[in-house]
PQR file with spaces between the fields and no chain letter, atoms N, CA, C, O and H, PARSE charges and radii, in Angstrom:
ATOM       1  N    UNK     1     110.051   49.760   43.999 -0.4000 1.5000
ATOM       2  CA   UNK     1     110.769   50.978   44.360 -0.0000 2.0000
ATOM       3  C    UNK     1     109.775   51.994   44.901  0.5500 1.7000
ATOM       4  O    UNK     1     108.886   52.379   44.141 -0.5500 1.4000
ATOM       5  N    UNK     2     109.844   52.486   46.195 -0.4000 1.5000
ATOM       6  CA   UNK     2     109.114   53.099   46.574 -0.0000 2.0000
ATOM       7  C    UNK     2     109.564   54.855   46.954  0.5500 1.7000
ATOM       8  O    UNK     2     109.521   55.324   48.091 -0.5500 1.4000
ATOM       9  H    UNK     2     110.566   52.173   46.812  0.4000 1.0000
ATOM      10  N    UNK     3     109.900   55.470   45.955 -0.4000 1.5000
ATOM      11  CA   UNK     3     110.254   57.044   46.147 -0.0000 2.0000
ATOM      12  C    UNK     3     109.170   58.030   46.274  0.5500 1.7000
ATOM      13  O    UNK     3     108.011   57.642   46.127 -0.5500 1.4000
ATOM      14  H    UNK     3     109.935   55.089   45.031  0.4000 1.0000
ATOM      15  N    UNK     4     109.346   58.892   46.454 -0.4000 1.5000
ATOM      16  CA   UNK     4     108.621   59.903   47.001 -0.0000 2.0000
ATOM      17  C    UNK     4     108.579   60.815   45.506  0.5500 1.7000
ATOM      18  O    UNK     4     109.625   61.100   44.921 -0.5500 1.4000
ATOM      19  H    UNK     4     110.288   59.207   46.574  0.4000 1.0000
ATOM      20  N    UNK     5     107.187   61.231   44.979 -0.4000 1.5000
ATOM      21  CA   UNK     5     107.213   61.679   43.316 -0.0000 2.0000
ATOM      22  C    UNK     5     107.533   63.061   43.681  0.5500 1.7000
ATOM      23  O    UNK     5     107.767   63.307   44.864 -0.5500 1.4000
ATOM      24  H    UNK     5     106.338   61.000   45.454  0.4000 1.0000
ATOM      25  N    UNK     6     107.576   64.111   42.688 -0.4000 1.5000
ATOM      26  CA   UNK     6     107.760   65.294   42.809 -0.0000 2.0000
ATOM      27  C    UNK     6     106.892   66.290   43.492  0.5500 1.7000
ATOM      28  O    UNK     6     107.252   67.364   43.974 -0.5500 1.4000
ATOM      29  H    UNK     6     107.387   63.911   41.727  0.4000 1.0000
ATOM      30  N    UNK     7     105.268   65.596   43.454 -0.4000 1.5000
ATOM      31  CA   UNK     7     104.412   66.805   44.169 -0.0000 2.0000
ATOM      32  C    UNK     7     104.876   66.518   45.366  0.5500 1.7000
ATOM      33  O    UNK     7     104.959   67.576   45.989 -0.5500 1.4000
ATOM      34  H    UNK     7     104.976   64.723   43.063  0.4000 1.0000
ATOM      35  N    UNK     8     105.313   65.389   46.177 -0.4000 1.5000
ATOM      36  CA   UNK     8     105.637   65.688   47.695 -0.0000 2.0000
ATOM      37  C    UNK     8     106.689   66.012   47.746  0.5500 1.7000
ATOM      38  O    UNK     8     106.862   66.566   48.831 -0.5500 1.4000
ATOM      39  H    UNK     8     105.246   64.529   45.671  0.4000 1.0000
ATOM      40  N    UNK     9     108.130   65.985   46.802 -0.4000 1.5000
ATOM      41  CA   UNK     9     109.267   66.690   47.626 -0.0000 2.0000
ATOM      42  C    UNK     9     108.794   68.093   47.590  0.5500 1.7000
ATOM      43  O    UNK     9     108.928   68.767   48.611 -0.5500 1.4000
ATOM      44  H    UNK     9     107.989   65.535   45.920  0.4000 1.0000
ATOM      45  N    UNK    10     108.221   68.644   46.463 -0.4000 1.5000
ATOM      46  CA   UNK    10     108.016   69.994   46.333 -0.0000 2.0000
ATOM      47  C    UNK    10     107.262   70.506   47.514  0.5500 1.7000
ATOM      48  O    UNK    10     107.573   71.550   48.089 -0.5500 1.4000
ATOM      49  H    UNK    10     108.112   68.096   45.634  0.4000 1.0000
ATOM      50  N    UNK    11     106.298   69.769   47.849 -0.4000 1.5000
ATOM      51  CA   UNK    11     105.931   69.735   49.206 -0.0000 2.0000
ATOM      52  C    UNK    11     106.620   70.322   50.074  0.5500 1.7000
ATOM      53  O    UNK    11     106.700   71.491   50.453 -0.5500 1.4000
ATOM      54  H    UNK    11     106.045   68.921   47.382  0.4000 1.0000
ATOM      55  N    UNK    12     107.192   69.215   50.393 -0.4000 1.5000
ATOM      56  CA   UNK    12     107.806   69.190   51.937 -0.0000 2.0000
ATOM      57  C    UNK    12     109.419   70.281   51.653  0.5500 1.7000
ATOM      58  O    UNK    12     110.097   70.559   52.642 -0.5500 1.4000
ATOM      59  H    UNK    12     107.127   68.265   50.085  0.4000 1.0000
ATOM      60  N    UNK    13     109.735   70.654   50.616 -0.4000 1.5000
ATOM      61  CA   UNK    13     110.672   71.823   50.561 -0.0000 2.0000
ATOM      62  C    UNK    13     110.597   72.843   51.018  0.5500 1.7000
ATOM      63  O    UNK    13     111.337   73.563   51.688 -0.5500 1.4000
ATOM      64  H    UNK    13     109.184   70.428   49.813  0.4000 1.0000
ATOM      65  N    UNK    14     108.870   72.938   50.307 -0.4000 1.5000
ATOM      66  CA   UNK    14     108.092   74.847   50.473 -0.0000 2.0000
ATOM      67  C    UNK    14     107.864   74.959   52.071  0.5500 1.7000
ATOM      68  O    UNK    14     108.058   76.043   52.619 -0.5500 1.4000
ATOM      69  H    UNK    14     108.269   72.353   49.763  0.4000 1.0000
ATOM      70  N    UNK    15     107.346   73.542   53.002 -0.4000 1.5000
ATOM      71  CA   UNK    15     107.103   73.406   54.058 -0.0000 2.0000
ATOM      72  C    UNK    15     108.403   73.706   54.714  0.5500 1.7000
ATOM      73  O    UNK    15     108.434   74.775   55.324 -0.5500 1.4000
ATOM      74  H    UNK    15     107.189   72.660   52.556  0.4000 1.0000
ATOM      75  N    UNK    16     109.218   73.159   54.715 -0.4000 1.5000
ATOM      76  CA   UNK    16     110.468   72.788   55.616 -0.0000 2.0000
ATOM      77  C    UNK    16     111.395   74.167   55.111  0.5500 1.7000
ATOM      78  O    UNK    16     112.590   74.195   55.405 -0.5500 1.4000
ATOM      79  H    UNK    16     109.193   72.290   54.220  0.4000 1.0000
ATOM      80  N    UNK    17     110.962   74.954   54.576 -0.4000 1.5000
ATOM      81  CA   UNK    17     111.482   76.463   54.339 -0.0000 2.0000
ATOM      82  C    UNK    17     110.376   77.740   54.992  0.5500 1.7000
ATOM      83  O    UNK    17     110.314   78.963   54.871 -0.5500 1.4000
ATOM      84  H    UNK    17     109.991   74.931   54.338  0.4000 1.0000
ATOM      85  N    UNK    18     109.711   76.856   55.609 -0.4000 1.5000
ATOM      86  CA   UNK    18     108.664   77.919   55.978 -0.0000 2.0000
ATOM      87  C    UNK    18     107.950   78.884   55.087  0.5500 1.7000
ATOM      88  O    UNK    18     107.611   79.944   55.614 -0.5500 1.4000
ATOM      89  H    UNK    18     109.761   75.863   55.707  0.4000 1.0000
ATOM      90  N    UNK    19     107.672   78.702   53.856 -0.4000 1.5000
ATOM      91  CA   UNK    19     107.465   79.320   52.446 -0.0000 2.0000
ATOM      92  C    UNK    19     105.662   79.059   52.628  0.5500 1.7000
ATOM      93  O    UNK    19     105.129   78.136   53.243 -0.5500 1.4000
ATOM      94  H    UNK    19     107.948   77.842   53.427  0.4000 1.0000
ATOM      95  N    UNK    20     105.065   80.051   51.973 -0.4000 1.5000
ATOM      96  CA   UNK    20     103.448   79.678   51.757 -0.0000 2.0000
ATOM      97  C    UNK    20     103.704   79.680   49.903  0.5500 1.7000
ATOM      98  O    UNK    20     104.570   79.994   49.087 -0.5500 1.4000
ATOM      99  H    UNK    20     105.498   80.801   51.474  0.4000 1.0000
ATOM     100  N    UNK    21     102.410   79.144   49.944 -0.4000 1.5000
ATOM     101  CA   UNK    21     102.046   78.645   48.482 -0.0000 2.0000
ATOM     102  C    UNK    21     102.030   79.947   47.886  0.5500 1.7000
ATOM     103  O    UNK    21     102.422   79.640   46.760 -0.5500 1.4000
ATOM     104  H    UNK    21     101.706   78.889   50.607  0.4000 1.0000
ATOM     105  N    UNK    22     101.868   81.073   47.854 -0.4000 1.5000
ATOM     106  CA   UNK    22     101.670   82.201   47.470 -0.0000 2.0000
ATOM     107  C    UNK    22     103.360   83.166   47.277  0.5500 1.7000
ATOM     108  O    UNK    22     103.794   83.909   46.397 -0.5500 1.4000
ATOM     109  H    UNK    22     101.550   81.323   48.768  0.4000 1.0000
ATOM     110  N    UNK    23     103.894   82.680   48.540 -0.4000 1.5000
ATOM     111  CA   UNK    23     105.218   82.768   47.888 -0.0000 2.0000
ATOM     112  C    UNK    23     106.277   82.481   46.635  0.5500 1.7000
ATOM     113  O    UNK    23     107.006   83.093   45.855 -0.5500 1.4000
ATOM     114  H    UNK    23     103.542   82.076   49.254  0.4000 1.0000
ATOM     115  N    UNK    24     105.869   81.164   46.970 -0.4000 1.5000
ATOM     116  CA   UNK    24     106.491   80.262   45.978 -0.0000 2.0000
ATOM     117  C    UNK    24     105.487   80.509   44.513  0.5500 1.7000
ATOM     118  O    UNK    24     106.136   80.139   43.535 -0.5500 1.4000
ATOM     119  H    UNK    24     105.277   80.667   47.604  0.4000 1.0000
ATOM     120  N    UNK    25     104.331   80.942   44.190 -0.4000 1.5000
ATOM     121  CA   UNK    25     103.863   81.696   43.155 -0.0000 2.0000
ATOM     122  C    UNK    25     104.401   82.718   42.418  0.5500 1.7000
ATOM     123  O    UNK    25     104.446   82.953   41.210 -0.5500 1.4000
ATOM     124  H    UNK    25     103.804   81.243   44.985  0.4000 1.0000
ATOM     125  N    UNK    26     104.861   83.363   43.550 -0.4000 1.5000
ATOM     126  CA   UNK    26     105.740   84.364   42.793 -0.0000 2.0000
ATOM     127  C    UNK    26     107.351   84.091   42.701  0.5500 1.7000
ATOM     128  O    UNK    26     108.220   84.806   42.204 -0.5500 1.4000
ATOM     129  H    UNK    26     104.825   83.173   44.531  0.4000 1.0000
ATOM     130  N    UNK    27     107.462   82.807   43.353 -0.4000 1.5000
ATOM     131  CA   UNK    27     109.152   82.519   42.900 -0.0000 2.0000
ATOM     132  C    UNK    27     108.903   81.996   41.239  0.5500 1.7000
ATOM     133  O    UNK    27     109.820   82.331   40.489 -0.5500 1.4000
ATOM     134  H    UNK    27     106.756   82.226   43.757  0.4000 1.0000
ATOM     135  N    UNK    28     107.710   81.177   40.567 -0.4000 1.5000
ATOM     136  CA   UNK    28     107.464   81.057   39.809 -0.0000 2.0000
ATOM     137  C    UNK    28     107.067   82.108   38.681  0.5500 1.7000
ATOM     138  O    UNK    28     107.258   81.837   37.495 -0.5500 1.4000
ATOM     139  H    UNK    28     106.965   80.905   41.176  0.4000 1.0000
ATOM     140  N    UNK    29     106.596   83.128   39.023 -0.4000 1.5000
ATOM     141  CA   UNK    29     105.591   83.937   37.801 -0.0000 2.0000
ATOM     142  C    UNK    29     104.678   83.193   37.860  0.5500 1.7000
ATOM     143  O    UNK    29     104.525   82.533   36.832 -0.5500 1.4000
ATOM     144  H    UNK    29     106.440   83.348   39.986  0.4000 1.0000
ATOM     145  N    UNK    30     103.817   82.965   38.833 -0.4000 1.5000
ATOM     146  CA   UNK    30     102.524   82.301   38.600 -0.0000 2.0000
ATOM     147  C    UNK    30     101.653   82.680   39.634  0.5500 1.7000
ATOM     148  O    UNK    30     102.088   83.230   40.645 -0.5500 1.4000
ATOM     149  H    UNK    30     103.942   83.501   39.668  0.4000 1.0000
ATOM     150  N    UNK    31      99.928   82.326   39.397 -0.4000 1.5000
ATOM     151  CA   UNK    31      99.201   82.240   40.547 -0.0000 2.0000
ATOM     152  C    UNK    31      99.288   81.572   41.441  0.5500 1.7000
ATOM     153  O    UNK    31      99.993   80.585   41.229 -0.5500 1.4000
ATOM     154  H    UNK    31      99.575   81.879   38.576  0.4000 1.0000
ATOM     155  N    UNK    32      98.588   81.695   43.096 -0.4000 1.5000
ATOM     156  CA   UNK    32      98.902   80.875   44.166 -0.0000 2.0000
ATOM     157  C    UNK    32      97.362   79.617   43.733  0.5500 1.7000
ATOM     158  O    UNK    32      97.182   78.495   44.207 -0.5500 1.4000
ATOM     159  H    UNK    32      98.015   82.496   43.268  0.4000 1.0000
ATOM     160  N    UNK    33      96.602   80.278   42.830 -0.4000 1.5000
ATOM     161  CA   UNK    33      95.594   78.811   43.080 -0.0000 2.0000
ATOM     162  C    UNK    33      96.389   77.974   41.420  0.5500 1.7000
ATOM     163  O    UNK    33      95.784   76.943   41.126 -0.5500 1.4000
ATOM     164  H    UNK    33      96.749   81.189   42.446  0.4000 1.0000
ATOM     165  N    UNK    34      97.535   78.314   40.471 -0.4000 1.5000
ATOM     166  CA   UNK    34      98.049   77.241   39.785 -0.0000 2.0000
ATOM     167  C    UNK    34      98.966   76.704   40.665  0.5500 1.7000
ATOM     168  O    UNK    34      99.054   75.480   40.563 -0.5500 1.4000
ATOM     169  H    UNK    34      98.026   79.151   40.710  0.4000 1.0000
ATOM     170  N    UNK    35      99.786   77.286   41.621 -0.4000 1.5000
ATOM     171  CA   UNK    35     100.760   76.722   42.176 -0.0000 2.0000
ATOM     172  C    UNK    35     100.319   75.664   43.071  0.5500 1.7000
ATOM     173  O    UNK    35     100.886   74.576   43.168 -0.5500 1.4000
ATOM     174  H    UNK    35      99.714   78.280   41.704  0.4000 1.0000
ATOM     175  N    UNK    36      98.912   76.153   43.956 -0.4000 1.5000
ATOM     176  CA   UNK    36      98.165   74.925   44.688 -0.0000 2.0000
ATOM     177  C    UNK    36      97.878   73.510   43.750  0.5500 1.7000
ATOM     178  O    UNK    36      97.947   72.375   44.221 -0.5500 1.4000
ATOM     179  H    UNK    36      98.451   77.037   43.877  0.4000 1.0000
ATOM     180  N    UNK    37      97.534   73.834   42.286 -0.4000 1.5000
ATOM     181  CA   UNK    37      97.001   72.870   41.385 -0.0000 2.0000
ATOM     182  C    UNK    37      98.614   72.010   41.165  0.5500 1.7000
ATOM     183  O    UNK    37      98.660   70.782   41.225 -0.5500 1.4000
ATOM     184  H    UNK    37      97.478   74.756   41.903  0.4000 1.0000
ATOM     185  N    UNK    38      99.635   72.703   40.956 -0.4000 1.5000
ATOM     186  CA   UNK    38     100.663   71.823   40.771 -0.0000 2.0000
ATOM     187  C    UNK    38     101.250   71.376   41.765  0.5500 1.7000
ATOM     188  O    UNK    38     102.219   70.728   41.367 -0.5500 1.4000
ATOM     189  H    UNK    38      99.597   73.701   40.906  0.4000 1.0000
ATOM     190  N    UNK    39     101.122   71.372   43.811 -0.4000 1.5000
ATOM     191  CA   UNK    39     101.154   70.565   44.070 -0.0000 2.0000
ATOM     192  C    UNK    39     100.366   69.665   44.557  0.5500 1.7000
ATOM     193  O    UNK    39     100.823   68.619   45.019 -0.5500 1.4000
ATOM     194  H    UNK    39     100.335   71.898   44.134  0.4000 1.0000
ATOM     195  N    UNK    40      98.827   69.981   44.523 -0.4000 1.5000
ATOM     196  CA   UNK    40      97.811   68.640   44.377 -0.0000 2.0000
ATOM     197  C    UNK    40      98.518   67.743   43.485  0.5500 1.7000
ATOM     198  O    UNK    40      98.668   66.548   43.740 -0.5500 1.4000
ATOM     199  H    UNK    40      98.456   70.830   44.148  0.4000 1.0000
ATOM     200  N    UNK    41      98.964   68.325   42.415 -0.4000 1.5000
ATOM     201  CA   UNK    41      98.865   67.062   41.366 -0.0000 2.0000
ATOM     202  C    UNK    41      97.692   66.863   40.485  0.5500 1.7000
ATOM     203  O    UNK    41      97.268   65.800   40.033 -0.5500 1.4000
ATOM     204  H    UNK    41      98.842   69.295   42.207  0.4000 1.0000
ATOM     205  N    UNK    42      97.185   68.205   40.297 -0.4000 1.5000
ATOM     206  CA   UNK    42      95.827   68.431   39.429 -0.0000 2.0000
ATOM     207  C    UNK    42      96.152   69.043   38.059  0.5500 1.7000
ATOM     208  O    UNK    42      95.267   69.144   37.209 -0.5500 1.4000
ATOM     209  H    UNK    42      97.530   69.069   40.665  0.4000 1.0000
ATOM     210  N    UNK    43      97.692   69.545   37.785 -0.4000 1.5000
ATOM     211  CA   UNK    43      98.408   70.024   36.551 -0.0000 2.0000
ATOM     212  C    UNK    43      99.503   69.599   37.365  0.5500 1.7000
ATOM     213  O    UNK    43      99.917   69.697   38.520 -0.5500 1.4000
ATOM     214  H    UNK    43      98.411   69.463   38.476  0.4000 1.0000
ATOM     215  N    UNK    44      99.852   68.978   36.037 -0.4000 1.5000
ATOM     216  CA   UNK    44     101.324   68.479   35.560 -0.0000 2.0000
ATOM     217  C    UNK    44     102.393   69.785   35.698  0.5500 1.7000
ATOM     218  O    UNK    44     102.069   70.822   35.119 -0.5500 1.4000
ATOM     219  H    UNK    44      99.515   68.898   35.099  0.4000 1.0000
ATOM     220  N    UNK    45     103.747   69.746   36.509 -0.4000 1.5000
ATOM     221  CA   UNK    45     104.271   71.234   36.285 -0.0000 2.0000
ATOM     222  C    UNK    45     105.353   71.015   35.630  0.5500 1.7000
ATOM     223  O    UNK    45     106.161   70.089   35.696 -0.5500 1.4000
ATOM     224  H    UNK    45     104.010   68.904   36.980  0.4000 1.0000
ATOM     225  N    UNK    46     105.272   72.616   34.525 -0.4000 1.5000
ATOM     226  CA   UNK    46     106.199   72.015   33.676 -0.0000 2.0000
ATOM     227  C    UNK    46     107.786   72.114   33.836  0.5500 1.7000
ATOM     228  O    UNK    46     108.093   72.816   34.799 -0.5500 1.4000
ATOM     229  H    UNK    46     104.615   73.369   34.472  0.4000 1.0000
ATOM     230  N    UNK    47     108.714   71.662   33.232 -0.4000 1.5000
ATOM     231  CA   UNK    47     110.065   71.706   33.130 -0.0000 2.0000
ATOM     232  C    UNK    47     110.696   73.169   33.630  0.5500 1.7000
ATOM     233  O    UNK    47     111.608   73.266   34.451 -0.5500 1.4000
ATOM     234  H    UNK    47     108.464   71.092   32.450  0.4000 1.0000
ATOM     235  N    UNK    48     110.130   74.116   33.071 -0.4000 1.5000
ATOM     236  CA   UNK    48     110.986   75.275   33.704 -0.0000 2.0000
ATOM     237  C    UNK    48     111.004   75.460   34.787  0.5500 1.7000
ATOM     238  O    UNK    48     112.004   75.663   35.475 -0.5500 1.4000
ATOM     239  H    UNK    48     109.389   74.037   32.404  0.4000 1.0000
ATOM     240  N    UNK    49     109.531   75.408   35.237 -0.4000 1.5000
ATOM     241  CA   UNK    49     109.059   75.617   36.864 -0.0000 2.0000
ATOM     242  C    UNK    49     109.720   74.665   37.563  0.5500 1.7000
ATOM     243  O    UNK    49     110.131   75.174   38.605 -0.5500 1.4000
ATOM     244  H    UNK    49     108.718   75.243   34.678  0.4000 1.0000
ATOM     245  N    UNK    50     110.135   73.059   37.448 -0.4000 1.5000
ATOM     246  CA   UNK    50     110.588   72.403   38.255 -0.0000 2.0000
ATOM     247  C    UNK    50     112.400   73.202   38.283  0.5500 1.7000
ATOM     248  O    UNK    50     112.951   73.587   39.314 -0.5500 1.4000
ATOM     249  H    UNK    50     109.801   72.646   36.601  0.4000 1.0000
ATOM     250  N    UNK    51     112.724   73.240   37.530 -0.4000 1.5000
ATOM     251  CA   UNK    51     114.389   73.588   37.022 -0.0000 2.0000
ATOM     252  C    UNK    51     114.361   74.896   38.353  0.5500 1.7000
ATOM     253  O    UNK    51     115.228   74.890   39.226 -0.5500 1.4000
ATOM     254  H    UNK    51     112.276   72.927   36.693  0.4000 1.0000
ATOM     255  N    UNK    52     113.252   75.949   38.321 -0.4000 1.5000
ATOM     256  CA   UNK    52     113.049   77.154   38.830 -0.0000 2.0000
ATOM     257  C    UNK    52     113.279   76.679   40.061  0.5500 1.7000
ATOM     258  O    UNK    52     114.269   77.128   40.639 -0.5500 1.4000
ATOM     259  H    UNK    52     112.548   75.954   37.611  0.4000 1.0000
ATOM     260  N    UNK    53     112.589   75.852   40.630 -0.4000 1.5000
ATOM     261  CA   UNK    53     111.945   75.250   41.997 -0.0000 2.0000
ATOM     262  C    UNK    53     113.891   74.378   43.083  0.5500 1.7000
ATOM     263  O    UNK    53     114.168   74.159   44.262 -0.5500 1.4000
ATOM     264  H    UNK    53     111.785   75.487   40.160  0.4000 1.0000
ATOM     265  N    UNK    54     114.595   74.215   41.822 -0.4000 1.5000
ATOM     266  CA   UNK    54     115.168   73.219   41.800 -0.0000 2.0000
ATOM     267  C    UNK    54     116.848   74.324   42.568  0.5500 1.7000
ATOM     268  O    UNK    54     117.655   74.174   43.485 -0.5500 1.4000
ATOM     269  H    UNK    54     114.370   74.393   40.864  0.4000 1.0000
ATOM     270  N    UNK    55     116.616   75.210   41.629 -0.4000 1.5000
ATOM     271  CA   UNK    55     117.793   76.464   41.909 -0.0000 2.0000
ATOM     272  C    UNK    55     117.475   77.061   43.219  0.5500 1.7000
ATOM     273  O    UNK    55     118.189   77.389   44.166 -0.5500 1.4000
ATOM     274  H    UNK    55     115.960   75.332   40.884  0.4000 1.0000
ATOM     275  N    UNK    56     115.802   77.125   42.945 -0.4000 1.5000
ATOM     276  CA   UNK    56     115.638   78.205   44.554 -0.0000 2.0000
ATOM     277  C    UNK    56     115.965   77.970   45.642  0.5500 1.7000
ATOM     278  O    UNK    56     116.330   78.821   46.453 -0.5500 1.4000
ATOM     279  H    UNK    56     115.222   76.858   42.175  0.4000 1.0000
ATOM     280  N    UNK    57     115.838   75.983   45.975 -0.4000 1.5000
ATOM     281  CA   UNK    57     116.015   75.535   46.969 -0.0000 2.0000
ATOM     282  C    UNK    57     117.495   74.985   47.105  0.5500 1.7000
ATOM     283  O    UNK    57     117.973   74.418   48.087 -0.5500 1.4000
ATOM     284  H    UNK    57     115.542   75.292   45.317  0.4000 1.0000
ATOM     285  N    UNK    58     118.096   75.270   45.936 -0.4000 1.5000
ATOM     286  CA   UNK    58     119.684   74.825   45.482 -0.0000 2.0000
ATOM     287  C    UNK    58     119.489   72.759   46.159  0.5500 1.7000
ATOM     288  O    UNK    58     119.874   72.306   47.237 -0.5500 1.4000
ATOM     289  H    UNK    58     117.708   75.730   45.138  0.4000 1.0000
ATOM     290  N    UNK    59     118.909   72.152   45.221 -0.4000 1.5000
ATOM     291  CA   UNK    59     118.384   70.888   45.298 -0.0000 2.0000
ATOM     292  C    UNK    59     118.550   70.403   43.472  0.5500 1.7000
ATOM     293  O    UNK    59     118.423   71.174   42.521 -0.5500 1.4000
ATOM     294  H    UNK    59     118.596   72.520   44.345  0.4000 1.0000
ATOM     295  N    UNK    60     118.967   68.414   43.392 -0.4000 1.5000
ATOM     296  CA   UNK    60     119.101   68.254   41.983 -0.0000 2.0000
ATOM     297  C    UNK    60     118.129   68.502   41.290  0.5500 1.7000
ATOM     298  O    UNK    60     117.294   69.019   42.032 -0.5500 1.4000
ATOM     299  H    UNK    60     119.070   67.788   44.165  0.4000 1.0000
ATOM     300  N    UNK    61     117.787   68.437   40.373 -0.4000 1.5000
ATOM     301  CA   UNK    61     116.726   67.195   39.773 -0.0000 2.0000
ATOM     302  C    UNK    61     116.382   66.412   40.259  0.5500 1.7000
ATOM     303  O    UNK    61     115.445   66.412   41.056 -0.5500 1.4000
ATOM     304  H    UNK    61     118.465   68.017   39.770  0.4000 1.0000
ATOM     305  N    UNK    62     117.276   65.175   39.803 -0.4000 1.5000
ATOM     306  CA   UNK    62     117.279   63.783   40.358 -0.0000 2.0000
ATOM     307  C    UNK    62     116.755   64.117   41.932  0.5500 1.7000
ATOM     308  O    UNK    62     115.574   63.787   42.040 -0.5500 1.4000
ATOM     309  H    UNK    62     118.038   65.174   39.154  0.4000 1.0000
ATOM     310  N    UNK    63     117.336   64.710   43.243 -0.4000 1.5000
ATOM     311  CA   UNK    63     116.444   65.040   44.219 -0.0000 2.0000
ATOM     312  C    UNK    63     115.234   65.407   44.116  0.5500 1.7000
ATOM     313  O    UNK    63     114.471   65.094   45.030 -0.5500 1.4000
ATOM     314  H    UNK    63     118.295   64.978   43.156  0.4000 1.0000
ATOM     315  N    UNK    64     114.747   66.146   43.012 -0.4000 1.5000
ATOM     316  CA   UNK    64     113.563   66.651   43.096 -0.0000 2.0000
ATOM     317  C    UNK    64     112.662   66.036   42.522  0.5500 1.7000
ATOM     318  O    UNK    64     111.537   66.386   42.877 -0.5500 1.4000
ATOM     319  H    UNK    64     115.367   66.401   42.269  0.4000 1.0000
ATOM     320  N    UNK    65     112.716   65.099   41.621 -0.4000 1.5000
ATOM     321  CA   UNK    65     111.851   63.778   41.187 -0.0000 2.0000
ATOM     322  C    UNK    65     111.792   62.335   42.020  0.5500 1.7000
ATOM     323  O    UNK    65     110.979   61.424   41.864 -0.5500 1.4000
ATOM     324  H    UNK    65     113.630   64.815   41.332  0.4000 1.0000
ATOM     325  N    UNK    66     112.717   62.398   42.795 -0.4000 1.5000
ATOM     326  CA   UNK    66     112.840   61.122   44.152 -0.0000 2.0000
ATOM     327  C    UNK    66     113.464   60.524   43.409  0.5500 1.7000
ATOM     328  O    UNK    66     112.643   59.771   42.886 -0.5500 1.4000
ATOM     329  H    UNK    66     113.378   63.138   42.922  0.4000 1.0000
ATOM     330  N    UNK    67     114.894   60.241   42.767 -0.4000 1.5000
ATOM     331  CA   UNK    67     115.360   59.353   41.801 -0.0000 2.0000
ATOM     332  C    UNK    67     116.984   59.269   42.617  0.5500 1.7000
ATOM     333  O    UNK    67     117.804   58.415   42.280 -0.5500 1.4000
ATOM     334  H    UNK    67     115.561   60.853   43.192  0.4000 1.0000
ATOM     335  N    UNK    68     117.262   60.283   43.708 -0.4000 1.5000
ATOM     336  CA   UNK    68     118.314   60.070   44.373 -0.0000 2.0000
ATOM     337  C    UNK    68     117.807   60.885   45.726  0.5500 1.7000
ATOM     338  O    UNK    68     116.983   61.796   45.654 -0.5500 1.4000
ATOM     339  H    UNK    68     116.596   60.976   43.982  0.4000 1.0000
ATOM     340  N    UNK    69     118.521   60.353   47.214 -0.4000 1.5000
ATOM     341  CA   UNK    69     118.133   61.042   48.602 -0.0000 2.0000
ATOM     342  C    UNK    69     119.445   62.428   48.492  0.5500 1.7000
ATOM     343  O    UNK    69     119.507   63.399   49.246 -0.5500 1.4000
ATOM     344  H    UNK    69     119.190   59.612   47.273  0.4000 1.0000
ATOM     345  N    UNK    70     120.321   62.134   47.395 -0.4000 1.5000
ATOM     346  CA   UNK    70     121.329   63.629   47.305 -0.0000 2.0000
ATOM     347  C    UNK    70     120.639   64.700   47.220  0.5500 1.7000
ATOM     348  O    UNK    70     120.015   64.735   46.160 -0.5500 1.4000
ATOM     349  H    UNK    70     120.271   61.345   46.782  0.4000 1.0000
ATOM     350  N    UNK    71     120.439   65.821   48.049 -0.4000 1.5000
ATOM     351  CA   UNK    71     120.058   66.561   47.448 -0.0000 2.0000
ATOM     352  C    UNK    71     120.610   68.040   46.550  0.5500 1.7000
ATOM     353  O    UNK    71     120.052   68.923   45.898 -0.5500 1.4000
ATOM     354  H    UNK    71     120.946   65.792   48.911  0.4000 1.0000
ATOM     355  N    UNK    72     122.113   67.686   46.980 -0.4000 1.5000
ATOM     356  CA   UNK    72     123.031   68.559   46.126 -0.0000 2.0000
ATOM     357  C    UNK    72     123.078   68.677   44.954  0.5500 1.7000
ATOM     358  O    UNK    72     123.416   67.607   44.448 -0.5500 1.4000
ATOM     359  H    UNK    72     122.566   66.969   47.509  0.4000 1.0000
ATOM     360  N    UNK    73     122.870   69.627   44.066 -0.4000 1.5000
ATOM     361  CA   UNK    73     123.287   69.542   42.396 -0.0000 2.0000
ATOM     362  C    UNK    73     124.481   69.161   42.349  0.5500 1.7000
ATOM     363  O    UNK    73     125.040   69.014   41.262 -0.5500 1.4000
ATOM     364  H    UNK    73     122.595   70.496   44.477  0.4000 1.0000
């Protein structure tokens, strides 16, 4: 099974919204060099932040872990 993990949809969301990393820091409550670390994939991000990430872009879960191409909640 070859899906796409969460640091690249998160990726290609922030991209394909025209969003900088520094934005999306503050859609979080966070810094732009943790937000860079969570999508390297250098910290694990946790549950709220994905849930956060998940509303902003109005996208599932399941879309946002690569576990379905739906991306509707």
């Amino acid at each position: 099974m070859s899906s796409k993990d969460y640091i690249h949809i998160m990726r290609e969301l922030r991209e394909d919204s025209d969003l900088t990393q520094q934005q999306m820091a503050e859609v979080l409550g966070t810094s732009q060099t943790m937000y860079s670390r969570y999508e390297r994939g250098i910290n694990e991000l946790p549950i709220h932040h994905a849930i956060t990430l998940c509303e902003h872009f109005n996208v599932s879960l399941d879309y946002f872990t690569g576990r379905t191409k739906k991306k509707e909640p």
